[in-house]
N, C-alpha and C positions, 0 to 999 in steps of 0.2 A: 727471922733471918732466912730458914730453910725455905717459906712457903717466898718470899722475895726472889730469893736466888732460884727459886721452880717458877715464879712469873717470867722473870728474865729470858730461862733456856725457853719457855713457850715463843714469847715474844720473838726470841729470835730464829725460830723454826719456821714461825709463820711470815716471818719479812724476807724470810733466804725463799720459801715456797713463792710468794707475792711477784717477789723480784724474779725470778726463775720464769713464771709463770708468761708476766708484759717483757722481758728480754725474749722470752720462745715467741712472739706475735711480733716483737719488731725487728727480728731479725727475721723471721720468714718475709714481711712487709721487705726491708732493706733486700731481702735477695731473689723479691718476683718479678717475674716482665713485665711492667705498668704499662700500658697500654696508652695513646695520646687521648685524650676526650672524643677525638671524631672516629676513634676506632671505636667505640665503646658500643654505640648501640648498630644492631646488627638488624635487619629483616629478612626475610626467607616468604617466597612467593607458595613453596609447598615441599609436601616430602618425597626426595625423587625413589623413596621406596617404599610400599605399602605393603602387610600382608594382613590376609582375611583370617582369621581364627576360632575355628568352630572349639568351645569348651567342651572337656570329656566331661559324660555321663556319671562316670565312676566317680567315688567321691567318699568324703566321711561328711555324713547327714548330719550339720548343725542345726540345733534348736536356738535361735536366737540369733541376736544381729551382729555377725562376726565383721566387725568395722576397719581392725587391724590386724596386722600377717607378722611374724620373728621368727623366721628358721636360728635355732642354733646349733652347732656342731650335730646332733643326737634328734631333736624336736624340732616340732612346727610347731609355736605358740599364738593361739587366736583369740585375740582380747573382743570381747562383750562390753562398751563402756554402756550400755542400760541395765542388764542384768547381773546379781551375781548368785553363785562366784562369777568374778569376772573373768579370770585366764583359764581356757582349754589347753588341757596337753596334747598331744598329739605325736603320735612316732613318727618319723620324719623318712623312715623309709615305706611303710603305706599305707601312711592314714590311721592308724588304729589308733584308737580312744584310750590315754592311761590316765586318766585324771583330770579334777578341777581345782584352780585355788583362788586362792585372792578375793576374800568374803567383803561384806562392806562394812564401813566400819574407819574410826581412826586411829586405833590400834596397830602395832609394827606388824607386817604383812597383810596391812587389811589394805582399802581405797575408798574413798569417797569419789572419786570422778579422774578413775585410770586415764590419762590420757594419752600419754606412748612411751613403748618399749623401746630401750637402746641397747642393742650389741655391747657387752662387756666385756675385760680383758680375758675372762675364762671361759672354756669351750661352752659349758653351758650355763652361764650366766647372764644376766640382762639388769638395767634400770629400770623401773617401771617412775613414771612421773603423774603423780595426781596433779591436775590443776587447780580444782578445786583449793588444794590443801598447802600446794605449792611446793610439792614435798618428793623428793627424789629415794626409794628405796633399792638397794641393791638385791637382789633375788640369784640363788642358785637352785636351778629346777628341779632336781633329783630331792634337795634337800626340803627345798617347800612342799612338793608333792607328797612327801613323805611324810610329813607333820602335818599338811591337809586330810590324808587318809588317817592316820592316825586320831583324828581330831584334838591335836594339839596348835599353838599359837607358834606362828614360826616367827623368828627374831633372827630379820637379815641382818647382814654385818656391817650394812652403813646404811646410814638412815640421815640425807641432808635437806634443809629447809630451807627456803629461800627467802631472802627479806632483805627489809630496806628498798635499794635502786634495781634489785633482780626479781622483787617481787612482779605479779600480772603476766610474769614466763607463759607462752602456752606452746609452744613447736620445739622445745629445746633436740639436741644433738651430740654427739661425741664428735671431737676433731684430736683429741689426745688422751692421755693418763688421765691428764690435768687440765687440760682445756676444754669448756664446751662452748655453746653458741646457741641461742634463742632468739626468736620474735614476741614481742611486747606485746600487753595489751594495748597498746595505741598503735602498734604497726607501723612509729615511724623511724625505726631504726633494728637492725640483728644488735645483738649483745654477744661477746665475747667476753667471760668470765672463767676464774679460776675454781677448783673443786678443793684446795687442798685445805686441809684446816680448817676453817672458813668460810665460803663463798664469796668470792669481792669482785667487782665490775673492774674489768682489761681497760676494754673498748666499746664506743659505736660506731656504725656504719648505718647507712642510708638513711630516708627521709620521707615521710609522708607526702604521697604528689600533691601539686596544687591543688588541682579539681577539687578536692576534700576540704580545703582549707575554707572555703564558703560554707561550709556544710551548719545548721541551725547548733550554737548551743543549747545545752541541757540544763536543767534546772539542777538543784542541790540534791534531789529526790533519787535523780538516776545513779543507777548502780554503775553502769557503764558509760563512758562517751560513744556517743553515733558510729562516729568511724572508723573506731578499731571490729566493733560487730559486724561491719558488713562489708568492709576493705579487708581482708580475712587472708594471712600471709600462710602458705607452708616452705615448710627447708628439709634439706638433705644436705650428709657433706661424706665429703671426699673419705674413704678407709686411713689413706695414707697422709694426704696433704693438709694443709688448714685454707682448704677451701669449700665454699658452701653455696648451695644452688639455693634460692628464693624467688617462689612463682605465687605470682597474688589468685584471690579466688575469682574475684567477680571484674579479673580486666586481662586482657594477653598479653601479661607482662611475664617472664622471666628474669632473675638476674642472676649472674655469676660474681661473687667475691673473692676473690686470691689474695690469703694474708692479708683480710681487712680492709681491700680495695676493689672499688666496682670495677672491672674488669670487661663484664657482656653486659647489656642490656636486648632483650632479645624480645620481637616483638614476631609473632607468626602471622600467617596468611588474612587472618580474620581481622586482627588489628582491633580489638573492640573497647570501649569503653564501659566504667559502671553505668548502666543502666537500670534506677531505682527509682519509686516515687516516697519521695517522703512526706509523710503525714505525720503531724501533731496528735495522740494517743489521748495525752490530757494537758494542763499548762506546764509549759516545760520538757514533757517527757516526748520525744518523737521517734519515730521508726522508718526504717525503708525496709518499703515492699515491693517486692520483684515484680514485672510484667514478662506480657511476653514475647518482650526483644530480650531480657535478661539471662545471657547467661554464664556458667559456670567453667570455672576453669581447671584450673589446678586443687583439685581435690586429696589429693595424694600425690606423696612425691617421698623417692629413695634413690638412693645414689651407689655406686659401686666405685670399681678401679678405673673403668672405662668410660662407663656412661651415667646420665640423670635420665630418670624414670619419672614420667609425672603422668598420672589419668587426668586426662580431658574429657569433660563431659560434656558441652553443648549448650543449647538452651533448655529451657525450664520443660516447653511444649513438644522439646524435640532429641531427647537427650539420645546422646551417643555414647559407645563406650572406646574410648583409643588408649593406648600407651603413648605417649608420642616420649620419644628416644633423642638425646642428645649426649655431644661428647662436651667435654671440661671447655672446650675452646667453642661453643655455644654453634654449635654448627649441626642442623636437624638429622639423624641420622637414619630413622626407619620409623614407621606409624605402624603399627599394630590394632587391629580393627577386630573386636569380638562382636559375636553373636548374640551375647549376654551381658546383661549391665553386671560391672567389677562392683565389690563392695569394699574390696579390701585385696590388696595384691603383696606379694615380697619377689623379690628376681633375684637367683644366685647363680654365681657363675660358677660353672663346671669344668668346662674346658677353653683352648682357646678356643674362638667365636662359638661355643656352647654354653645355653643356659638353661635351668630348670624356674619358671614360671609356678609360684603358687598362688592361688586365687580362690577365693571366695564368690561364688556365683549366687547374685542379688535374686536371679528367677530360682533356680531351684532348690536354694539353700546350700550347695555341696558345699563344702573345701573340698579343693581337688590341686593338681599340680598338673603341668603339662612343659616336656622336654620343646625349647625352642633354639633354633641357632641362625645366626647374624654376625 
């Protein structure tokens, strides 16, 4: 009877969470500015502001391939998804080296295949998402670093798994407590799901373009479908709102989602499309391989209060490094032109129109940071 009436109060924890969770997504839905369809997609001939940007020298000397950036309150954290450990610590006022953690492994604070950090509720805590593993860990930095030095096994304080219709996550995001948001391995839609209890699918949004829909199927053997590998979505969302920016890799697409509705579709200067040849590997299994019209787009992408941050990179033969800047309402705001290919960027705001730039520079290995304002 006791263990009945202990199923019950769970039961009803997680359906009061459930319901909480799709009532927060469709009341922001009921109280956004929807936009007509013919507002939706948006073009821009170019950005009527550019600046050039020489990266400082200065720096803290990484060994290995610092891919991704997480300032949090205290630290700059520099994820290694080839090497481990995988997390550097870093002091966040200059650069000094205190530590590594995150070994490999599928053990609680270990990874198999880190694939991004998320700003937590606490000054210095983060998500770290294996994709690989599919698996969300909650990390507080002081307390890992410290069990790393020690050489003890840290055992963060939530550890959640994704499965079933949430499984193939690869860009996930925070948008609340309790709400996040991802892109699929198939790339044809974001997901909006809850964290409480649980994990269970909200919502989707969006849709794999045509052009893809010809694309060769695969035989029984492939691990993956064609077109989630190489239509390659990233996201970023808003601190405060349930809005979420998604810029694809291999075409110049942008879009804007407010509460679960495409909102911008935002197409720049270039206008380009996938450019791939695909070829048959073995019967059944094929691949597309880039030429050189191919190129790259939204490689990274983060979002603040103001703006969407996304590195463009160019073609394959001719790569560039830009930030290119936009505000919530999909309107190009400033381009940002370095010296040095980005390998991994974070932008915090400082003041008004004040920002501190941290980056990883591809030529000479630093992490470094540099004061910018706009």
């Amino acid at each position: 009877m006791c263990r009945k009436k202990y199923f019950l109060i769970i039961c009803v924890i997680f359906s009061y969470s459930l319901f909480s969770c799709v009532n927060e997504l469709k009341d922001q839905r009921a109280n956004s500015d929807i936009l007509s369809p013919k507002e939706v997609e948006v073009r821009f001939a170019e950005f009527k502001k550019e600046e050039n940007i020489v990266l400082p020298e200065e720096g803290f000397d990484f060994i290995g391939k610092a891919s991704k950036l997480l300032a949090t309150k205290d630290y700059l954290l520099v994820l290694d998804t080839y090497n481990a450990p995988h997390l550097t610590v870093l002091k966040k006022e200059d650069l000094t080296l205190l530590g590594k953690m995150i070994f490999e492994g599928k053990g609680p604070g270990e990874a198999l295949n880190p694939g991004k950090m998320i700003r937590a509720k606490g000054p210095n805590s983060f998500w770290l998402f294996d994709g690989l593993m599919q698996r969300f860990q909650l990390f507080d930095v002081e307390a890992a670093l410290a069990a790393s030095e020690a050489e003890e096994v840290y055992d963060p304080p939530r550890i959640v798994l994704l499965k079933d219709s949430l499984r193939g996550s690869v860009d996930p995001d925070l948008i609340s407590d309790s709400l996040f948001v991802t892109t699929s391995f198939t790339f044809d839609d974001c997901r909006f799901f809850c964290f409480d209890q649980i994990p269970r699918l909200v919502a989707k949004v969006g849709e794999l373009p045509p052009s893809l829909s010809e694309w060769p199927k695969q035989g029984a053997k492939a691990y993956f479908p064609i077109a989630p590998m190489y239509y390659q979505a990233k996201l970023a969302t808003h601190p405060s709102q349930n809005w979420v920016a998604v810029g694809y890799f291999d075409t110049d697409v942008l879009e804007i989602y407010k509460d679960g509705v495409l909102t911008r579709k935002i197409r720049g200067p270039e206008n380009f499309e996938i450019e791939k040849q695909i070829v048959e590997q073995a019967e059944g299994i094929y691949a597309a391989i880039g030429t050189s019209e191919t190129k790259e787009a939204y490689l990274r992408m983060q979002a603040i209060e103001d703006f969407i941050y996304t590195l463009f990179i160019g073609t394959i033969d001719n790569r560039r490094n830009h930030i290119h800047i936009f505000d919530w309402e999909g309107r190009p705001v400033q381009k940002l032109v370095f010296n040095h290919e980005l390998g991994g960027f974070y932008m915090e705001k400082q003041g008004e129109g004040t920002y501190m730039l941290y980056f990883s520079d591809q030529e000479t290995g630093k992490v470094g940071k540099i004061p910018l304002a706009f």
